[in-house]
C-alpha positions, 0 to 999 in steps of 0.5 A: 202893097201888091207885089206886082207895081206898074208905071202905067197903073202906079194905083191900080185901075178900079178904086172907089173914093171911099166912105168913112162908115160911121155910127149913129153918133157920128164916131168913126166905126173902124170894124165897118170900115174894115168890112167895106174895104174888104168888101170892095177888093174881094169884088174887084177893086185894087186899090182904095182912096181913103180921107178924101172928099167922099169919105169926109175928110173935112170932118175927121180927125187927124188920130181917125185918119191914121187909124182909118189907113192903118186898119185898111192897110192891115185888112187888104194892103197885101191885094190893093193899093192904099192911097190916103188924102193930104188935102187941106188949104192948109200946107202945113196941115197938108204935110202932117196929114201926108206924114201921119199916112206913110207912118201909118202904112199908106202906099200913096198920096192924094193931093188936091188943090188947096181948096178956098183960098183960091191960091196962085198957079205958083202956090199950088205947085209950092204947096204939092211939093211941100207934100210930096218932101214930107214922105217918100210916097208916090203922089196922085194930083187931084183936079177938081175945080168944082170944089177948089175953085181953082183949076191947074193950068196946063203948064202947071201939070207939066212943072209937077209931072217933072217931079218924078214923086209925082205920077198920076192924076186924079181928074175930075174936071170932065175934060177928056179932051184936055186929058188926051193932050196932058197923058201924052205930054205929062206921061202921067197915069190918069184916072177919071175922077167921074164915074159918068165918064169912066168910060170916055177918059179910058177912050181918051187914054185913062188907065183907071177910075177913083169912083163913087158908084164903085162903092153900089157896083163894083163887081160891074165896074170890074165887068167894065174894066176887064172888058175894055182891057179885052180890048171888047168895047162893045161889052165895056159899053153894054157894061156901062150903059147898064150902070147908068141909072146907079151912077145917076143916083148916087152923082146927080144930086152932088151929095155923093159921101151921103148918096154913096152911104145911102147905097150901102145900107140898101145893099146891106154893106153898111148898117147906118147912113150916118155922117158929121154936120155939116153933112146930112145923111140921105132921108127915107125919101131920098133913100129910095131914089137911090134903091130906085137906080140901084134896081133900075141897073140890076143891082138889087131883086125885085121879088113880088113887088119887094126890093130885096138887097 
């Protein structure tokens, strides 16, 4: 883990909720998963989310999870932060996946919502404390009713602020104004979960973003954050502005594990768009509206009329 550990940035700042490269068969491709990794934290990143929504969790397996977190923990544990998925609708399933990351070297948890059967504000803090007993890792909570169904409540996110296991949150409702108050009253380190609005949760007292564009841009996003912890706002805007059109492309349509795989390839980071049904990877056409926003943010050259990554 990196040496230096902060209450205020108990994560890091910049991570990406990161893919999970595959071959063209579907099987997990470790040596690129590798590569990716240390891609993302030689160009900025401190800290990684792995088995998340983004690197379709849904559809590995417990083995390949643990073998995802062991390879990234082994390539770039000493410089970044490593925080591995627990989530499940499942509390049982949840508690062995956290288990299996601390065994596998983990440095932290993330912890969604059980997602579909849209349990009670009381279930949802009995299934976090269920994860959080079965290691001694910290735990990030992560928001997003958008694919939950189910949003915490206020009072809720202060009962697990309590918790002293508990210590960040992961939120991706897009409130910044609920944000504001929560920091505040929770103490709780907060990351956006939007890249689109990185900028306004840092305003709102964020200390981080767990984004999807960081996998296209991540030396820009590092631009970002330096500048806003320069305390140069301006420079943070200009930044940000710049890497609209590639926040665009890789969010708009709601398929981000598939967009952000797309990106890699264009970018020669990745050698295949391939995922795991019932995720589909991006076609031609659908690839070249991401190259169009990866270019439009100066992410790729354009060379007498051909795009050269």
């Amino acid at each position: 883990m990196p040496a230096v550990t902060s209450a205020t940035h108990p994560f890091g700042s910049l991570l990406s909720a990161m893919v999970t490269p595959m071959t063209a068969d579907g099987a997990v491709d470790l040596a690129a998963t590798v590569r990716l990794a240390r891609h993302l934290v030689d160009a900025g990143h401190d800290g990684l989310v792995l088995n998340g929504t983004t690197g379709e969790a849904s559809t590995t397996h417990a083995p390949e999870k643990a073998e995802i977190v062991a390879a990234v923990v082994e390539a770039v544990g000493d410089r970044a932060y490593v925080v591995a998925g627990a989530g499940s609708n499942d509390t049982a399933h949840a508690v062995r996946m956290a288990e299996q990351a601390a065994e596998a070297g983990a440095h932290g948890l993330l912890v969604v919502t059980p997602y579909y059967s849209r349990p009670s504000q009381a279930g949802i803090v009995a299934h976090v404390t269920a994860v959080a007993d079965a290691t001694d890792l910290p735990v990030m909570l992560y928001d997003v009713p958008g694919r939950a169904c189910v949003r915490l409540a206020p009072a809720t996110v202060d009962r697990l602020a309590a918790d002293d296991r508990v210590v960040a949150m992961k939120d991706a409702t897009g409130d910044v104004v609920a944000a504001a108050g929560a920091i505040v009253r929770t103490g709780l380190a907060w990351y956006s979960g939007d890249d689109s609005l990185a900028l306004s949760f840092l305003a709102h007292g964020a200390v981080g973003l767990v984004g999807v564009a960081t996998h296209a841009a991540p030396e820009g996003f590092a631009r970002l954050f330096d500048a806003w912890r320069d305390g140069d706002a301006a420079t943070a805007l200009d930044v940000y502005r710049s890497l609209l059109p590639a926040i665009t492309a890789l969010n708009d349509a709601g398929f981000q594990a598939t967009a952000a795989k797309a990106a890699l390839v264009e970018l020669g980071v990745l050698d295949s768009r391939a995922c795991r049904l019932p995720l589909v990877p991006f076609t031609d056409d659908e690839a070249a509206d991401v190259r169009a926003g990866l270019a439009a943010s100066g992410l790729l050259d354009v060379v007498a009329g051909t795009d050269r990554a």
